[in-house]
N, C-alpha and C positions, 0 to 999 in steps of 0.2 A: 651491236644492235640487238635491241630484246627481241626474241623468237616468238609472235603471234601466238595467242593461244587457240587448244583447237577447238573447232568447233563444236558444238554435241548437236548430235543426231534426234530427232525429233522422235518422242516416243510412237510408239505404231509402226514408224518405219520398216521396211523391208530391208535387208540390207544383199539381198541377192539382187544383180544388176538383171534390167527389163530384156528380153528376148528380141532380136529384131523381127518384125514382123515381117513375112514377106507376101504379098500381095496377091501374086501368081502361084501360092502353092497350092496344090489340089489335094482337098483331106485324105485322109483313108480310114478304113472300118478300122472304129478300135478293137474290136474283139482279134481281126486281124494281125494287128499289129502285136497285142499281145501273146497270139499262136508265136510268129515268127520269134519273140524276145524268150522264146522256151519256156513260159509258164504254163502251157499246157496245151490241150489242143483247142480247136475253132469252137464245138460245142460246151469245152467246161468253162472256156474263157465266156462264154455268152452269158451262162448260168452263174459266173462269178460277178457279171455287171448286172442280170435283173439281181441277185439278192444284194447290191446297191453299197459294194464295197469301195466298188469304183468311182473314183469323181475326176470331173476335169475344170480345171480352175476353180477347183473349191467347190463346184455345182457335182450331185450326182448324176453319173453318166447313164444315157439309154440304149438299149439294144438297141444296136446301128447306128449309135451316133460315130462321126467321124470326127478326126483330129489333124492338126498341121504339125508341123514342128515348133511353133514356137508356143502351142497349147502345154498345160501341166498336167503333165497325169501320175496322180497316186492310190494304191490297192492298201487301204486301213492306214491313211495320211502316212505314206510313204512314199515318198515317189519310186517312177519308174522310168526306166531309159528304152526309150522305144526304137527300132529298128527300122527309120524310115528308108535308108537306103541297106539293100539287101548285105546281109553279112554271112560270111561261111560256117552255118552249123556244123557240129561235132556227130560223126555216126561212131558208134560201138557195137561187135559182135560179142555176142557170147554165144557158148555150147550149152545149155543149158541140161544138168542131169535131170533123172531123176530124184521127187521129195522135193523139191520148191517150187514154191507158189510164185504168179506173177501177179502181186497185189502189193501193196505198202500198208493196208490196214487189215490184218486179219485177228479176229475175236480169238482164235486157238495159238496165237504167237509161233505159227510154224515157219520155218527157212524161208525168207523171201530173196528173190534177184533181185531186191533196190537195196539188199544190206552189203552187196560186195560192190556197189557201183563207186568210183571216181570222185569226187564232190567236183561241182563245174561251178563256176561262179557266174550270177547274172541270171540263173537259170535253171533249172530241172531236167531232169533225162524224162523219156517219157517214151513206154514200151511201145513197137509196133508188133500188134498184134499178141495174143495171148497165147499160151501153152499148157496144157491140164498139166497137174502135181505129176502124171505119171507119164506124158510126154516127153522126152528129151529133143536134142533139136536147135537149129540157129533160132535163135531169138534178136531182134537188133531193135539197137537203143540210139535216140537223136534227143538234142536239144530244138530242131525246129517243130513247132506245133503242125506245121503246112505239109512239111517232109511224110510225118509220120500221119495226114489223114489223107494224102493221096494214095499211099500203103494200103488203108485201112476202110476208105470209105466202099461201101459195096457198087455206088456207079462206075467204078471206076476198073472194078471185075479180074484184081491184081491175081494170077496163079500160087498156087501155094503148092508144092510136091514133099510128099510126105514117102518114109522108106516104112513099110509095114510087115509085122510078122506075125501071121494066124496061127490056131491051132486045128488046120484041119487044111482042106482047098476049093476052092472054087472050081465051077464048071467052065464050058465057053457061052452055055447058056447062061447064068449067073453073072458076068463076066458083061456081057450082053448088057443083062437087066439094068446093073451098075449105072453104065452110064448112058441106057435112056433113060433111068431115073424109077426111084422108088419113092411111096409117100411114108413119113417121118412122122411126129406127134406135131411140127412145127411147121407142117408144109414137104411137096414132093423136094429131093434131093437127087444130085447125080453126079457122080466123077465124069472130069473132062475126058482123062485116060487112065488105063488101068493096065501094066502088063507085068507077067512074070517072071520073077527072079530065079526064082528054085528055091530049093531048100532041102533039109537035113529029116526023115522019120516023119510024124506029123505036123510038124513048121513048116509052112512056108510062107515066099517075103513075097512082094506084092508093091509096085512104083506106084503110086498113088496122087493126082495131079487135078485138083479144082481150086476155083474162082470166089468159093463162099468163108464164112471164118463164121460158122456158128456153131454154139457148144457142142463138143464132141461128137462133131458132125459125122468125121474119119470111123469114130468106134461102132456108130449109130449104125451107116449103113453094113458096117461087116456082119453086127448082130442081127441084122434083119435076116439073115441066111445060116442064125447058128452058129459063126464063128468068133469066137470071141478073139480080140488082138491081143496078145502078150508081150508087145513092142510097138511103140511108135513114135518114129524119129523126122523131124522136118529138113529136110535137105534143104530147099528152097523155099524163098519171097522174094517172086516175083525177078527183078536182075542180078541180084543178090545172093550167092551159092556158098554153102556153108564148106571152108578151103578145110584139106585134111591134114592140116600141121594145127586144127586148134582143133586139140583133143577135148574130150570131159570138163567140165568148168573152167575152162578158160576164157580171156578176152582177150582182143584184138582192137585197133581203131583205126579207122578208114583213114588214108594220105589225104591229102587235100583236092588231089585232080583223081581220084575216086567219088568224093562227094562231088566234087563239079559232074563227075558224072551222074552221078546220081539226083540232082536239080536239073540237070538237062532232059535227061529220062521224065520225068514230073513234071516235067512245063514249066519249074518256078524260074525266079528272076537269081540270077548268079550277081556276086562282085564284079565290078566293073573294075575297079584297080587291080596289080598285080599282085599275088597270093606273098605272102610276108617267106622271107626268105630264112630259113632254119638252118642249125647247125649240123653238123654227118654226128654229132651224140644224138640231138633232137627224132633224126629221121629215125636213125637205128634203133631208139626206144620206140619209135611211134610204130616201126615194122614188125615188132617184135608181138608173137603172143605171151602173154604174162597170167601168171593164177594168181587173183585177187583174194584177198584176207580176208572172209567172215568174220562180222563181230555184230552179235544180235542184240537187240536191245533187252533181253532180259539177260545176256551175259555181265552185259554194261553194270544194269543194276545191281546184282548179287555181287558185282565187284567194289562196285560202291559203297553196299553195305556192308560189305565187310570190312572196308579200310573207316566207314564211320565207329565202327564198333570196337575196333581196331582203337582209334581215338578215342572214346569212348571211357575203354579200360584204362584204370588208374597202373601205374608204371610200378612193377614190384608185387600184382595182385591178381593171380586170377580173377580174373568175372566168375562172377557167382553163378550166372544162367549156365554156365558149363559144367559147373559141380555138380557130381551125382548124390541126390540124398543119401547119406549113409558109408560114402566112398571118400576115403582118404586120398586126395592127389598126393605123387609122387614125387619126393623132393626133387626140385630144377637142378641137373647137376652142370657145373661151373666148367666152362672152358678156360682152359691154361691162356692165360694172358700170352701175346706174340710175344717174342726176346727182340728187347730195343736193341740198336747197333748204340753204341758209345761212340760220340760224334769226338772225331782226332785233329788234331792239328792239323797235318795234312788237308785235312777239308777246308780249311780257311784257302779265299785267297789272297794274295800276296798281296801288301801294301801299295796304294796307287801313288809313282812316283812324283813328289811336286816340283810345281815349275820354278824357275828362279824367282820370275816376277812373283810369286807365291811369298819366295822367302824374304825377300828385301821388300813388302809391302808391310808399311806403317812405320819403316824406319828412317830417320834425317830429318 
């Protein structure tokens, strides 16, 4: 029997099969939605829908517009997978030294902490909280946009304790002043608590413990009294305390029922199924602190152009741009070719024995 021919598809078609709609589902904020999928947090995801890169089913999307599951949404006709039922972000600690900045775009190409991060797929890391170039300190890094603004938002009035070292000391009057509060160029300022450590000659250290995260806040009020800081290190955010096996530039990444705690802590909504069950390699790398490889993107480049230049030169010729006017390069002197072995007999090996049926086929 002749096999039916097939049919063709009508031009226009779609050939992605229809979504089932379901009736009962109750939308949700996309800007929302897209915190949680790790592309950033609540405020950049807003500012990414008014400048109108976002559409849902083909239509540009409006701030506040909501979505169901079975809507399409893509960022620069792309789609995107949206995270309507809650999923376990990924948290990251780092120690953060001094000399790097916590930005991904800066005009002077200096050390940044997003050039040592992980690549996560689906997503983006996205800093909580920031750190001056001359701050060291926990720094902690999540794929959830929601995670890192309950962190970050100021109603929310997260503790921050900083380890500080002056060059001189405070009184108990000063001490005082601290934390009723002193006025700033930005508004009055004031540590929740402030006690002493001790210290060595004219240093000393100083526990340092508020609720605000504005520019150099920490340095601000110590200079209001003359003391300039010559260290400062963030021990904590918030439930989160920087452990002392993760030395200088290292990172670390939270187990799974650490983030569960930490979504508990935050009021978000947790997995409702069981956490995926890993192997004792998986846990032991994920428990482990590890120092991460730097590789800056102007390293990248220079490496690049070198291997084009590289290609470039003709085979047998110096490049010309290396020749000095006036200067004779020095003849290329010849490596002694390796001494081949003389392949022996020996190295053969022995003949594969044939079968009989081998030898009486084609004969009678």
């Amino acid at each position: 029997m002749a096999r039916p021919f097939k049919q063709q598809r009508a031009p226009g078609v779609s050939k992605t099969r229809p979504v089932a709609v379901d009736p009962d589902a109750v939308p949700q904020r996309l800007h929302k939605l897209l915190a949680l999928a790790g592309l950033g947090s609540r405020r950049d995801m807003e500012q990414l829908i008014a400048s109108g890169r976002v559409t849902i089913n083909g239509k540009v999307a409006a701030i506040g517009a909501g979505v169901v599951p079975s809507d399409i949404v893509r960022i620069d006709s792309r789609p995107v997978r949206l995270p309507f039922e809650p999923e376990l972000p990924q948290v990251l600690l780092y120690h953060k030294p001094e000399g790097e900045i916590v930005s991904q775009d800066d005009p002077e190409k200096r050390a940044s902490v997003f050039d040592k991060l992980p690549r996560v797929k689906g997503g983006k890391w996205i800093a909580i909280g920031r750190l001056d170039i001359n701050t060291s300190g926990l720094l902690i890094f999540t794929t959830s946009g929601e995670l890192a603004n309950r962190f970050m938002h100021p109603r929310y009035e997260v503790e921050r304790e900083y380890a500080v070292r002056v060059f001189g000391e405070l009184s108990e009057g000063q001490m005082l002043q601290l934390t009723q509060g002193i006025e700033l160029e930005d508004g009055p300022a004031a540590f929740d608590a402030i006690h002493p450590q001790g210290g060595e000659g004219s240093n000393h250290w100083y526990q340092v413990i508020l609720r605000e995260g504005r520019n150099r806040e920490v340095r601000r009020l110590f200079e209001a009294f003359q003391l300039p800081v010559s260290r400062l290190m963030r021990v904590r955010f918030g439930p989160v305390t920087l452990p002392p096996r993760l030395k200088r530039g290292m990172m670390l990444s939270l187990q799974p029922k650490e983030v569960l705690a930490l979504l508990e802590w935050a009021g978000l909504p947790t997995p409702k199924g069981p956490l995926k069950q890993r192997s004792k390699r998986e846990i032991e790398k994920a428990t482990t602190a590890f120092t991460p490889k730097a590789r800056t993107k102007a390293a990248a480049r220079d490496t690049e152009g070198q291997s084009s230049q590289r290609a470039r030169a003709p085979s047998g010729r110096p490049e010309a741009a290396h020749d000095a006017p006036g200067r004779s390069r020095a003849p290329a002197v010849k490596k002694p070719a390796p001494s081949r072995r003389v392949r022996q007999s020996s190295d053969l090996s022995p003949p594969r024995q044939q079968k009989r049926s081998d030898r009486n086929r084609g004969q009678g």
